[in-house]
N, C-alpha and C positions, 0 to 999 in steps of 0.2 A: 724221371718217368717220361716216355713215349708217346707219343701218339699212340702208336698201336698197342698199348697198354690200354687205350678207352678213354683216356684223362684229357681234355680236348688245352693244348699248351697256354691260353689266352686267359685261363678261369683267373688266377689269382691276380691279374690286373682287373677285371672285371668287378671281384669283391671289392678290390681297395676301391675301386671308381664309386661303387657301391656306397661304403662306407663314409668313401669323401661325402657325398650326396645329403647321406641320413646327417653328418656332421654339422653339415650348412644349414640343414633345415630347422635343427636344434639350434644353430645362434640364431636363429633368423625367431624363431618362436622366444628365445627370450630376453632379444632384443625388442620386440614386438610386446613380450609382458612387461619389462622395463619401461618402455614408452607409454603404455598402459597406467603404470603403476605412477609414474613423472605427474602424465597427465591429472590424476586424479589427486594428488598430494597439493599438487597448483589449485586444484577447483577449491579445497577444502580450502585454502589459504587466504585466497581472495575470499567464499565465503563467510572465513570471520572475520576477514574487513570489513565488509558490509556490515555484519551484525554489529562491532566493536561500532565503528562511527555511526551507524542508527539510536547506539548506547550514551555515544558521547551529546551528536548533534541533536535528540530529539528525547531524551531522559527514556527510549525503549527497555521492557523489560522483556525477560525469556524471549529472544527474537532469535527466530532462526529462518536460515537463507539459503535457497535452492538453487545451485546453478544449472540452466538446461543445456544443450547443446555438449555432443561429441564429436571427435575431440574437442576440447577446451585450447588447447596451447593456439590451435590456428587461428582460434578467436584474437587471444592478447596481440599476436602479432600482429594481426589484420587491425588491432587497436579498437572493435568495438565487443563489447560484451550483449550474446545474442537477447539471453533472457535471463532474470532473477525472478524468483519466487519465495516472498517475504512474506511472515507472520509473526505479529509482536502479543503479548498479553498485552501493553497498555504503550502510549506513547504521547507527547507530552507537543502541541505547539504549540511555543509561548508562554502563557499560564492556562492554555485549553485543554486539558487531559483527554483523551480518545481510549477507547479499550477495543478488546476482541479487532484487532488493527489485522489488516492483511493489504497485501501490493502485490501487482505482479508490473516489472520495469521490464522494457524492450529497449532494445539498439542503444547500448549505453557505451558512451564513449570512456576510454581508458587507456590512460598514458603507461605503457609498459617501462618507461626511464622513470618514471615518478614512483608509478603505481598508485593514480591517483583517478578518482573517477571524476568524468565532467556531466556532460547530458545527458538524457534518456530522449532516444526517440520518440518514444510513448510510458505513459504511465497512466495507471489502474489502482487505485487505492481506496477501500471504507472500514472505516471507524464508529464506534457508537459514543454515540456524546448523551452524558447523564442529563438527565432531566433538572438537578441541579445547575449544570455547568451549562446547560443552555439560557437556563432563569439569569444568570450573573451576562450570560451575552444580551441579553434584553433588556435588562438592567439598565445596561450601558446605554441605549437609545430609549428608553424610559424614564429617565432619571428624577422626574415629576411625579411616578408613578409607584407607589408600593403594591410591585404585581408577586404573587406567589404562583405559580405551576404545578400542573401534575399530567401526568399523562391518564388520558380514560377511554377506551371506544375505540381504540386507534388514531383520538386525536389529542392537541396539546389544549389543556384546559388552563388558562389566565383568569384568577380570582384577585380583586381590590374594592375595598373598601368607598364609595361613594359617599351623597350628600346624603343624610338622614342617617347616615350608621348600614343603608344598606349594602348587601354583599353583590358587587356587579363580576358574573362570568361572562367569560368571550371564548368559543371552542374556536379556537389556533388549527390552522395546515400550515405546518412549513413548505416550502416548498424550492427546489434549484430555482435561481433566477440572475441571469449574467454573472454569472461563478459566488453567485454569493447566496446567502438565505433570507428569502423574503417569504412573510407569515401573513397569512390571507386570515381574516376574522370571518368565521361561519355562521357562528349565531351568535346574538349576545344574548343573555337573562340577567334582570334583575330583581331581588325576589323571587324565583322561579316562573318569572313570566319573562317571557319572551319578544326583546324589541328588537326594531330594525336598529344597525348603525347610523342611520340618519335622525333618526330619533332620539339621542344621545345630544348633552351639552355640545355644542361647535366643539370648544377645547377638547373635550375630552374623546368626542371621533376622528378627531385630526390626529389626535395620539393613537387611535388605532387602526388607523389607514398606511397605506402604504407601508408599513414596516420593515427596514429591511435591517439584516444581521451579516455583519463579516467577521470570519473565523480569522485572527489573526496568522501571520509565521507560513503561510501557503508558501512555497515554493513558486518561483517566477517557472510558468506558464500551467500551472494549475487552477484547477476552479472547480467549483461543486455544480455536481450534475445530477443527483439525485439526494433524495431524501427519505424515508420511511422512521412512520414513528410506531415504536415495538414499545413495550413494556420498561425497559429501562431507561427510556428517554428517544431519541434520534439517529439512527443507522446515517451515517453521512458518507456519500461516496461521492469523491472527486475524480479526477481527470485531466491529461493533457498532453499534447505535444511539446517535444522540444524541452525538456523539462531541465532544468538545471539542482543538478545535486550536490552542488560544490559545496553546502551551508547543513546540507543534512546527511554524511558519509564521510 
């Protein structure tokens, strides 16, 4: 065919260029979902590691783990993991059971030859400690003392047995105090009257001064930073930089 037939001589290299074109742009899209597809297979991977060694190191139950940042792969290579977002039903440190558990971990470091975690730049974690398993941490620095607990009003209430058979309450605030739990006494009654602490046996307000409680199995450079007391005992939330996770992952 001619020019002067209307058919301009250049079309059918122009389609192939054409076709070349759409050709490339179809490897390129699913090379593109491929990398997609890489990425996300990795996230889920590392995720049940997390979970699996939260299972191992800390007796967690039903945990599950959120990795943030896209892509992911740039992250391992760069060797830190940007964000985790953890939630456990229950979690164990030491003999201290914790429930309704949640963390969120930042700048964690990760050996992509090991594939093993170390640090966390930051970490965010609270847990609620039973009003039983607080009573057995108290225990432990009361050991003179057969106190029973409960929670009432929003605070912790401490019941023992005194001289004469009488029943002496103390309304307890936990409270953070240099990463550990120290319990301030608010009122005490005995009999339903109401006395100062200083007005108590010497012995027996010396036991209830100053009180302070440590949660075993912290992780080095963690500490409790808050406290709220709810209904089922003690909402405990800790905190820290630089946190080392080599003991609990």
């Amino acid at each position: 065919m001619s020019i002067l037939d209307g058919a301009p001589a250049h079309q059918p290299r122009r389609r192939r260029r054409g076709r070349g074109v759409v050709a490339l742009l179809v490897a390129l899209l699913i090379l593109a979902g491929l990398a997609v597809a890489a990425d996300r297979i990795v996230v889920g991977q590392v995720e049940q590691q997390v979970a699996t060694g939260l299972e191992d190191g800390l007796a967690a139950t039903n945990v599950t783990a959120e990795v943030d940042g896209v892509p992911f792969l740039t992250q391992l290579v760069a060797g830190e993991i940007t964000r985790v977002d953890i939630t456990a039903d229950s979690a164990v440190l030491e003999d201290i059971p914790f429930t309704d558990v949640d963390a969120v971990v930042g700048a964690i470091a990760f050996d992509l030859g090991t594939r093993e975690i170390g640090r966390a730049g930051d970490l965010t974690a609270s847990g609620t400690l039973a009003t039983a398993d607080l009573q057995n941490l108290l225990e432990r620095e009361l050991t003179d003392l057969d106190v029973t607990l409960a929670t009432r009003d929003g605070a912790v209430v401490a019941a023992t047995e005194v001289v004469g058979g009488l029943t002496l309450e103390a309304r307890l605030t936990p409270r953070a105090a240099d990463g550990s739990i120290a319990v301030d006494v608010e009122t005490v009654t005995i009999a339903d009257l109401e006395v100062s602490v200083d007005d108590l046996p010497n012995a027996l307000a010396q036991r209830l001064t100053d009180l302070r409680v440590d949660v075993p199995g912290l992780p080095d450079g963690l500490g409790i930073t808050n406290l709220d007391v709810i209904d089922a005992g003690v909402r405990v939330t800790v905190a820290g930089t630089d946190v080392d996770l080599t003991g609990v992952s």
